[in-house]
N, C-alpha and C positions, 0 to 999 in steps of 0.2 A: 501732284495734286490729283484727290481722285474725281472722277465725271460724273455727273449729273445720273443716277441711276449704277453707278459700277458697285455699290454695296451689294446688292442684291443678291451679286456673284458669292458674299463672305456670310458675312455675320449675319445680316438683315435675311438673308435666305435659311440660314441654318435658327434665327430666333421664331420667323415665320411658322418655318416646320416644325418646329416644338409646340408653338402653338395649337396650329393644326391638329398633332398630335393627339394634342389635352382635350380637344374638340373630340374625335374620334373615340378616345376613353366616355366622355359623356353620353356620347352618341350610341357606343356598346352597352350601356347600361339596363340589362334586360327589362325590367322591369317598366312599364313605362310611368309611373307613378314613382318611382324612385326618380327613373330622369328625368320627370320636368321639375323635380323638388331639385335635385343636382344643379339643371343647369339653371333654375331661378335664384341659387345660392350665386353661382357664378355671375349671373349678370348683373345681381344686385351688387356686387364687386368690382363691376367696372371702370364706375366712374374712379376707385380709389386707384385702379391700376391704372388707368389711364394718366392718374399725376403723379405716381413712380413715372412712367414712362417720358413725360414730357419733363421731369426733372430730370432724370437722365441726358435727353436731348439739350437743356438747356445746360448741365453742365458741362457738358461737350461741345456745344457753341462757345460757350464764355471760353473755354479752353483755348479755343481754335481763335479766336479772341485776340488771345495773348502774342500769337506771332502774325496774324493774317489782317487783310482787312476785308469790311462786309461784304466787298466787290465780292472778291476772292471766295470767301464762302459762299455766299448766297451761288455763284456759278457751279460751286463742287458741290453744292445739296441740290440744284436744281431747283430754288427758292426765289425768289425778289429782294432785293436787301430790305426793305422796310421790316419782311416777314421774317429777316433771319436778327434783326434788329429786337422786334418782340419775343422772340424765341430768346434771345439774352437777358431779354427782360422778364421771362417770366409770365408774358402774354399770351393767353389763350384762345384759340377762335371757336373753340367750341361753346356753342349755344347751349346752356342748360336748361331741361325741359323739364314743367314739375305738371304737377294736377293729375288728372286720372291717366292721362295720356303715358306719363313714364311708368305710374304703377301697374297701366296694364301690358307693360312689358317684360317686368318683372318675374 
């Protein structure tokens, strides 16, 4: 079973740096009128990658599901069970922020 933080070492660090990555191309974009147009595309994309992302995780919770119980994972994610509990269910803790405040983040 893996510990509480030992992804980071694999996947989770090599998906991080990709990231990063895609950051750093935006960030090269000469122009500076070109990249705030860039990255305002991007961050208006967010929130839809954000529920790729947490589908992902949830179907790899339910997975781990299938042979483990909540103890068990909630210790190997480093989570609480309640919260590895919502995470199967499709539960999200993120607050969603509307009005001028998220437009003027855009």
């Amino acid at each position: 079973m893996r510990e509480a933080g030992s992804a980071t070492s694999g996947a989770a660090a090599d998906a991080t740096a990709a990231v990063r990555e895609a950051f750093a191309i935006l960030a090269a974009v000469p122009d500076p009128y070109e990249r705030a147009l860039a990255v305002g595309v991007v961050l208006e994309q967010m929130p839809d990658l954000q529920t790729e992302l947490r589908g992902i995780r949830q179907e790899a919770v339910v997975q781990m599901r299938e042979t483990r119980t909540i103890q068990d994972i909630a210790a190997a994610l480093g989570l609480s069970q309640p919260r590895v509990s919502q995470i199967a269910k499709g539960v999200s803790r993120t607050v969603k922020r509307t009005g001028s405040a998220a437009k003027e983040d855009a």
